[in-house]
C-alpha positions as CSV (number, residue, x, y, z in Angstrom):
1,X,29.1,224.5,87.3
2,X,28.6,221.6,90.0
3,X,27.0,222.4,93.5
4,X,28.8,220.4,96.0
5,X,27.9,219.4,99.3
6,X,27.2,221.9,101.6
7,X,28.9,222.8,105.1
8,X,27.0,221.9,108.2
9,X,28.4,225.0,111.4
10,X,26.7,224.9,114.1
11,X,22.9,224.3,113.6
12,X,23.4,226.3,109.8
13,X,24.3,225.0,106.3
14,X,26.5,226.9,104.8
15,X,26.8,226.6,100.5
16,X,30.4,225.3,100.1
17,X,32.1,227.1,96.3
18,X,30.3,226.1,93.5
19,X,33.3,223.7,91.8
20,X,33.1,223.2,87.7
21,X,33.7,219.7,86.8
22,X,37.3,220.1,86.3
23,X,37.7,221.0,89.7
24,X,35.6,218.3,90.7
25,X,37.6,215.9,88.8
26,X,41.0,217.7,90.4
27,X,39.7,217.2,93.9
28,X,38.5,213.2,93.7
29,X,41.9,212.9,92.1
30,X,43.7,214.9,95.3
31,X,41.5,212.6,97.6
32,X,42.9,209.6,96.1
33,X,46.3,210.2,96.7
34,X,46.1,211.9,100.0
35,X,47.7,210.0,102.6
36,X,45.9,208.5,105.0
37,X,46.5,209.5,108.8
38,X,48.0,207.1,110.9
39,X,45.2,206.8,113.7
40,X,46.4,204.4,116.2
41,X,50.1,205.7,115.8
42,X,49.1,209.4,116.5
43,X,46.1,208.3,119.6
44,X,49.2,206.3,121.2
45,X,51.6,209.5,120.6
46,X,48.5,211.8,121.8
47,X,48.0,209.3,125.4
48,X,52.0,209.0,126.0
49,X,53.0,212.6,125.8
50,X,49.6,213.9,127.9
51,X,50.5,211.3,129.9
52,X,54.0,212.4,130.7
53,X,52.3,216.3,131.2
54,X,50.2,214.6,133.7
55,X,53.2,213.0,135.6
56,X,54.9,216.4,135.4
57,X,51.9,218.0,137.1
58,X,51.5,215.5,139.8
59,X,55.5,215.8,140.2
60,X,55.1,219.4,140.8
61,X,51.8,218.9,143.4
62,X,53.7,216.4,145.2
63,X,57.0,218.8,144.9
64,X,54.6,222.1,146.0
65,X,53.1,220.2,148.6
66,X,56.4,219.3,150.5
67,X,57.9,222.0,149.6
68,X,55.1,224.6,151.1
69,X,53.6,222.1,153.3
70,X,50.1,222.9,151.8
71,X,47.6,219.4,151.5
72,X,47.6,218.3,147.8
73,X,44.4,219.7,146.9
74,X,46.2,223.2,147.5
75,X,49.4,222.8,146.3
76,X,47.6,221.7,142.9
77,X,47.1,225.6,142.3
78,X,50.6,226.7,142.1
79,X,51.0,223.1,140.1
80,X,49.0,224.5,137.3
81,X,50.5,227.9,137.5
82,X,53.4,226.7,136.6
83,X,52.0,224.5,133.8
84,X,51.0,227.2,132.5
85,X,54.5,229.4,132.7
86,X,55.6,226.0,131.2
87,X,53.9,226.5,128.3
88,X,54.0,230.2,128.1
89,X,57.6,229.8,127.9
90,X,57.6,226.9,125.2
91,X,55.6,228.6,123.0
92,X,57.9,232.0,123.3
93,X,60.8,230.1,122.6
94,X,59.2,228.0,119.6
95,X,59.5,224.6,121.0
96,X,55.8,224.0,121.3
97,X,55.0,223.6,118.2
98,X,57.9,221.3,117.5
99,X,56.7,219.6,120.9
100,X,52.7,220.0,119.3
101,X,53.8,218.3,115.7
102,X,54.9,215.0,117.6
103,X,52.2,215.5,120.9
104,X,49.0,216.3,119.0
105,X,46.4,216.4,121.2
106,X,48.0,215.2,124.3
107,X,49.9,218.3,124.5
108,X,47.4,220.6,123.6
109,X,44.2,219.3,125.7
110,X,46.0,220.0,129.0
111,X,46.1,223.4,130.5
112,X,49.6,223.9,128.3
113,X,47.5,224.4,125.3
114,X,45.5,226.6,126.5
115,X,49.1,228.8,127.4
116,X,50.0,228.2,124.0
117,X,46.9,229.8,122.4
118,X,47.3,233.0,124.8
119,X,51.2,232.9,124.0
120,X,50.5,232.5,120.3
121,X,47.6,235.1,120.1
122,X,49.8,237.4,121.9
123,X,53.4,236.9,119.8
124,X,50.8,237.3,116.2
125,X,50.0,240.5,117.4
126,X,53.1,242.3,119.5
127,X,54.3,244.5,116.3
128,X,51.3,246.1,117.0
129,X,51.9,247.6,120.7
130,X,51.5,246.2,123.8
131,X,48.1,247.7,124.3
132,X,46.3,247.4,120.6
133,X,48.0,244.1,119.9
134,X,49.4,241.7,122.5
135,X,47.2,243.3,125.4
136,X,43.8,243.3,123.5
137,X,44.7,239.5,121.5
138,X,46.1,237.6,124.5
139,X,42.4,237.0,125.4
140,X,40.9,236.1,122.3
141,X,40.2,232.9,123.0
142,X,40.9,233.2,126.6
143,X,38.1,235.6,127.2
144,X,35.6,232.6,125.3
145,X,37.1,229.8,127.6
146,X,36.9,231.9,131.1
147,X,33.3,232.9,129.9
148,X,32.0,229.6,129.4
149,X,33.8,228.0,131.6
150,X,32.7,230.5,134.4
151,X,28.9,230.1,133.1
152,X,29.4,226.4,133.5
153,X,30.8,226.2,136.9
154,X,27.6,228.5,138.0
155,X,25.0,226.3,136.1
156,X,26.7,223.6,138.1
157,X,26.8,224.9,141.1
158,X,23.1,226.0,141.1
159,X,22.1,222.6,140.1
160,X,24.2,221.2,143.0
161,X,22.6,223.6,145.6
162,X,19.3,223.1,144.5
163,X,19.7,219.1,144.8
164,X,20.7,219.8,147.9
């Protein structure tokens, strides 16, 4: 048996599988056929549809803003709630992902991917009740991102106050 490389998570190495040498040889041989991803083709894909999420959340500032005559800093928080029903609803109905496969990243960066993963979480798990399943997944990765982003905003704002 071959040890191959090892795993780097975090700050730990992990031991990948030990591989015998026909696996070994199977893998290299995988590797060299794999195709190659198309990086400039899938970063310009990425910009243009986040782009166009962006324009649809400025659209709906500028359309909350007149429409509530709230200043744009305040009518940016029904904006994003409605992002985010956006992408709730996408995901529900199924389009997301067909949206994600072209999108990449530039879908799933903005605050629509993080409605995805709550949808998602939530549709895995709904055979299971609403209270064992959808209520207790909808915030498994929710609950990390409010947690650090909570703990962020404080470490922030105590080093602003103390510079000040």
């Amino acid at each position: 048996m071959i040890d191959v490389k090892k795993i780097t998570i975090g700050s730990e190495q992990m031991p990948k599988k030990k591989l015998t040498p026909k696996q070994v040889k199977y893998q290299e041989k995988v590797k060299k056929y794999e195709p190659k991803p198309d990086i400039l083709r899938n970063a310009l894909q990425a910009f243009l549809s986040g782009g166009i999420i962006c324009v649809i959340g400025q659209g709906l500032i500028d359309l909350f803003s007149r429409l509530m005559r709230l200043p744009p800093e305040r009518a940016s928080d029904p904006a994003v709630a409605t992002m985010i029903l956006i992408g709730a609803l996408l995901t529900a109905f199924g389009v997301f992902d067909r949206i994600s496969a072209f999108a990449g990243a530039g879908i799933s960066v903005p605050v629509t991917g993080f409605s995805n993963s709550m949808v998602s979480a939530a549709l895995e798990f709904k055979e299971e009740g609403l209270v064992l399943g959808v209520g207790s997944k909808i915030f498994s990765l929710a609950g990390s991102v409010i947690t650090f982003g909570v703990l962020t905003a404080f470490i922030v704002g105590l080093i602003y106050a103390l510079a000040h």
